[in-house]
Backbone as CSV, one residue per row, in Angstrom:
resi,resn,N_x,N_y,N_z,CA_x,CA_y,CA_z,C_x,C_y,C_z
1,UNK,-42.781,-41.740,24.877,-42.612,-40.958,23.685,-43.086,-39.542,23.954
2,UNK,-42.536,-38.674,23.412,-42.980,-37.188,23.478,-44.192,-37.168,22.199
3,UNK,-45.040,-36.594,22.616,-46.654,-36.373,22.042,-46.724,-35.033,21.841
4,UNK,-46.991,-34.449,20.632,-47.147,-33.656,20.132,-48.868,-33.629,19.845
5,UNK,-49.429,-32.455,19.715,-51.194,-32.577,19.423,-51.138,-31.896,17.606
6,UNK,-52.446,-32.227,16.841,-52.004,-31.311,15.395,-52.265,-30.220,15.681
7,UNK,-52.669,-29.385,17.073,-52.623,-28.245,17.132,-50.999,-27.300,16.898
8,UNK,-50.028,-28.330,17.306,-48.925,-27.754,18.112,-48.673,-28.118,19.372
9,UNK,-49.768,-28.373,20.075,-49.514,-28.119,21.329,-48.648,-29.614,21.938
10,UNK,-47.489,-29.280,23.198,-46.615,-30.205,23.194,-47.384,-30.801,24.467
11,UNK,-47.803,-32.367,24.523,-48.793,-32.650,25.555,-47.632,-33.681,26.528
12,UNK,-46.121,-33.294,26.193,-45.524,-33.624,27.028,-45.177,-35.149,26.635
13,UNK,-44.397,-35.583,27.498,-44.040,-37.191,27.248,-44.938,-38.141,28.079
14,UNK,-45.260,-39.608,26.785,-46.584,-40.168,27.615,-45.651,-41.728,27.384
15,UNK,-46.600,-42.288,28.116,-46.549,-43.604,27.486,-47.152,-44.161,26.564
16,UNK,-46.565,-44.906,25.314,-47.678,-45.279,24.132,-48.953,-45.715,24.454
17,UNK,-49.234,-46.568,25.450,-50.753,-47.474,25.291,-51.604,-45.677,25.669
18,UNK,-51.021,-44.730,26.423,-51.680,-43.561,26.580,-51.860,-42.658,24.938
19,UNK,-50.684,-42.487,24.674,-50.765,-41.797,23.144,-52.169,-42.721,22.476
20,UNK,-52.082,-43.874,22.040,-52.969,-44.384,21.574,-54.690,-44.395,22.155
21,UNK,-54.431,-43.928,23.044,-55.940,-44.123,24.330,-56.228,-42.238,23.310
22,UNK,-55.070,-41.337,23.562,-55.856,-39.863,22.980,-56.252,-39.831,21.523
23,UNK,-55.097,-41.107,20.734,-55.267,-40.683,19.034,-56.858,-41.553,18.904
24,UNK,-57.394,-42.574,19.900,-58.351,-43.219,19.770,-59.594,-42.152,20.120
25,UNK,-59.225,-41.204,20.940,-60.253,-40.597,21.483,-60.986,-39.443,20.572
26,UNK,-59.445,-38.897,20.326,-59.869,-37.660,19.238,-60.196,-38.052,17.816
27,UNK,-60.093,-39.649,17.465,-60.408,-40.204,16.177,-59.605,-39.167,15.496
28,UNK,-57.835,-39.068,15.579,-56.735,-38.856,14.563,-56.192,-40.277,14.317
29,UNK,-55.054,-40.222,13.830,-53.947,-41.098,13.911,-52.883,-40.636,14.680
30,UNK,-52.043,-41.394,14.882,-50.600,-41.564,16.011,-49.579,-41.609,14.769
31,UNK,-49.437,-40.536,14.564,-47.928,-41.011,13.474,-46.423,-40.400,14.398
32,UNK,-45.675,-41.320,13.924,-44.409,-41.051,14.648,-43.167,-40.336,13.442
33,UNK,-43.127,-39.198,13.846,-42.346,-38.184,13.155,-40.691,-37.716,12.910
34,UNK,-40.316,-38.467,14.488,-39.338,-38.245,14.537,-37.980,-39.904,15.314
35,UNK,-38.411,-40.896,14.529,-38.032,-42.451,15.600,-36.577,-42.632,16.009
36,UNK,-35.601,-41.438,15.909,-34.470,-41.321,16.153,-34.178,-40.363,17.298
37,UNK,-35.255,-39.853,17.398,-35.155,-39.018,18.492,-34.868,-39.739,20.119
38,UNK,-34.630,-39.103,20.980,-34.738,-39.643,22.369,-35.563,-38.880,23.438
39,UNK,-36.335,-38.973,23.781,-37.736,-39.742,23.370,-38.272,-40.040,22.048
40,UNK,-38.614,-40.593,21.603,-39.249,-40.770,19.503,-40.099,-39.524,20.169
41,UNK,-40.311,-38.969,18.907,-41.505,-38.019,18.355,-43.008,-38.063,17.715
42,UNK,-44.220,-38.385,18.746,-45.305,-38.624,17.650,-45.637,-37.376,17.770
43,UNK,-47.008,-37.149,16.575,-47.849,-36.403,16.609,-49.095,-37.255,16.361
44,UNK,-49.955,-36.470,16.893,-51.807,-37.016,17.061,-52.183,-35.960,15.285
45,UNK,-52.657,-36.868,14.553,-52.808,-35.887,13.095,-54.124,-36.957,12.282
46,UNK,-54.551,-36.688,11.510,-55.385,-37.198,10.705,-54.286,-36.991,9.225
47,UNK,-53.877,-38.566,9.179,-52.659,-38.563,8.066,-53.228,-38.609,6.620
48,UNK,-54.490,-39.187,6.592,-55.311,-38.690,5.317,-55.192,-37.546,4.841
49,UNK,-55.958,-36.378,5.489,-55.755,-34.942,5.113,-54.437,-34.459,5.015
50,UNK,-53.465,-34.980,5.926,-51.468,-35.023,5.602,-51.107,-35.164,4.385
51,UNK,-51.477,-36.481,3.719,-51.433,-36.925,2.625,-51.779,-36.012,1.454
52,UNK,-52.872,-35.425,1.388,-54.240,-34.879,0.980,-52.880,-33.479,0.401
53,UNK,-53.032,-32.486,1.526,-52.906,-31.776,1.067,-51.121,-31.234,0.202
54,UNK,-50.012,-32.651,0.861,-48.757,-32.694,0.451,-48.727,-32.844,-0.976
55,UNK,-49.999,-34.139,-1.633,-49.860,-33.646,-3.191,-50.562,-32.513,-3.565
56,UNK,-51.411,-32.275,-2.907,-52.201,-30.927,-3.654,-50.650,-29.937,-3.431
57,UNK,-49.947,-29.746,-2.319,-48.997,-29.053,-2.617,-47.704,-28.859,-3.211
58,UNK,-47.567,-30.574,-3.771,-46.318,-31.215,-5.085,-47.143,-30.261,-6.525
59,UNK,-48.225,-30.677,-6.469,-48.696,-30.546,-7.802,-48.940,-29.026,-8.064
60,UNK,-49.237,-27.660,-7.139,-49.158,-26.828,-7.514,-47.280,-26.185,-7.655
61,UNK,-46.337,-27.273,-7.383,-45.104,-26.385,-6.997,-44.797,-26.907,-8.895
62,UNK,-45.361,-28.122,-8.926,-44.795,-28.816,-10.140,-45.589,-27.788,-11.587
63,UNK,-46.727,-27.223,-11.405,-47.449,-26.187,-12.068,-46.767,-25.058,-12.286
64,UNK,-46.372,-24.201,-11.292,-45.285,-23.177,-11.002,-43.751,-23.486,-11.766
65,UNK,-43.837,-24.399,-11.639,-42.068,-24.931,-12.592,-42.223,-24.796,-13.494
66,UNK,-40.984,-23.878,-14.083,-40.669,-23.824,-15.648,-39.643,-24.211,-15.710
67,UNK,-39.513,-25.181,-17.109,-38.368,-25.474,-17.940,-37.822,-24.784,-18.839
68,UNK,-37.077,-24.585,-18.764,-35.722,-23.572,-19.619,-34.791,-24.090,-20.695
């Protein structure tokens, strides 16, 4: 799989039991971003704070919306 870091940085194509040896190391998660791809696409991310800040950023777009 091609491994992506949450920096950006592209750490090249690994083998999974390896992806999992870095997302274990850096205490992120391994989420896979892209599973259609060829190689699939992970990234190394902490999907909590992913989570975290996607509604904090629904809920200010949904604040910003006006109805007409």
């Amino acid at each position: 799989m091609r491994l992506v870091a949450d920096d950006g940085e592209q750490l090249g194509i690994v083998p999974i039991a390896e992806a999992l040896r870095l997302a274990e190391e850096r205490a992120v998660d391994l989420v896979e971003i892209a599973p259609l791809a060829r190689p699939p696409v992970c990234k190394l991310m902490d999907y909590g704070k992913f989570k975290y800040r996607q509604r904090k950023r629904q809920h200010e777009a949904k604040v910003q919306h006006h109805r007409v």
